[in-house]
C-alpha angles and dihedrals in degrees: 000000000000094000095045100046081052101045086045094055091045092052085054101051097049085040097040093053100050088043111038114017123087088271084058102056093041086066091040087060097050088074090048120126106234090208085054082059099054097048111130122225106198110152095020122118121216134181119207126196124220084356095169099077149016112002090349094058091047094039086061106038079052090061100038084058096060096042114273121145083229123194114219110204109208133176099198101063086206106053087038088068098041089055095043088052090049091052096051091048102050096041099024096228108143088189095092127119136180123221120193124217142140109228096189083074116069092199086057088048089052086045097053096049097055095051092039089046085048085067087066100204128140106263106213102172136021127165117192108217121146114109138163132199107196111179093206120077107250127175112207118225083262094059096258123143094238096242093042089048097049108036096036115013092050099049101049098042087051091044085050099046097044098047093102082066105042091048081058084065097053139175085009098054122119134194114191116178111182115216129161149255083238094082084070092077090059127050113222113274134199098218090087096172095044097224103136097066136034111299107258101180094195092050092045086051087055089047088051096048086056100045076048090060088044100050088049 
């Protein structure tokens, strides 16, 4: 187990460099079309997890950029509006709008759904995001260990939820969850709430990233 836990780690280091670091995506970049980086977006709809800050932030700001009347969904109302204003700013694209929710908590998910699926309109891009990676073992009110909740429960419950929209986008309609290398230094396991062994945060956020690529 030893070997393999370390062989595994060291796969992931050499592949992981050359794959998901900035070098990575520099090399990436080299093979990108430049007419795929001048599409416009105007009239499409797209929904954007844990958009103040990191990939979200730059997801939306992307988006923004081309066109898009783009939703941030944020869970700090504060730092939510700093970032929106910052995006507006920066692109502007007046049709930004920030949406407030707490992932962590299923009942806010469901919430949010219904109010964003009142709107009616054709949803032709969510990415879902937003991620957390807490090293202490939490339980949400719901019963959820807090990783799990948030960076799988959550996810799958808002993909789920929002797929009538979404299929009024189609067949342009596109669903992106980001999830991470770092899900190569763990195999999928079944103990999803990682309750029968001593709590490792780091390994539970790797779990979580390969329940993510099954899910999708």
């Amino acid at each position: 187990m030893f070997i393999q836990k370390a062989w595994r780690t060291a796969a992931f280091g050499l592949y992981g460099f050359t794959q998901f670091t900035k070098s990575g995506f520099v090399e990436h970049a080299k093979k990108f079309r430049e007419e795929d980086m001048q599409i416009r977006l105007d009239g499409k709809n797209c929904l954007v997890t844990g958009a103040n800050s990191g990939l979200g932030y730059a997801t939306a700001q992307g988006l923004a950029s081309h066109g898009a009347t783009v939703y941030m969904l944020c869970r700090n109302k504060e730092r939510g509006e700093t970032a929106l204003n910052e995006i507006r700013s920066k692109t502007g694209n007046m049709n930004v709008h920030l949406e407030i929710c707490d992932l962590s908590s299923i009942n806010e998910v469901k919430s949010f759904a219904t109010k964003f699926s009142s709107l009616e309109k054709p949803l032709h891009v969510l990415v879902n995001n937003a991620g957390l990676l807490e090293h202490k073992r939490t339980t949400t009110p719901e019963g959820l260990e807090l990783n799990f909740a948030v960076n799988v429960a959550a996810t799958y419950t808002l993909t789920e939820l929002v797929m009538p929209l979404l299929e009024k986008a189609a067949p342009d309609a596109r669903v992106i969850t980001v999830a991470s290398g770092g899900m190569y230094t763990e195999p999928l396991n079944t103990n999803l709430q990682y309750s029968e062994s001593e709590f490792d945060g780091t390994k539970q956020y790797a779990r979580n990233k390969r329940v993510q690529v099954c899910e999708s």
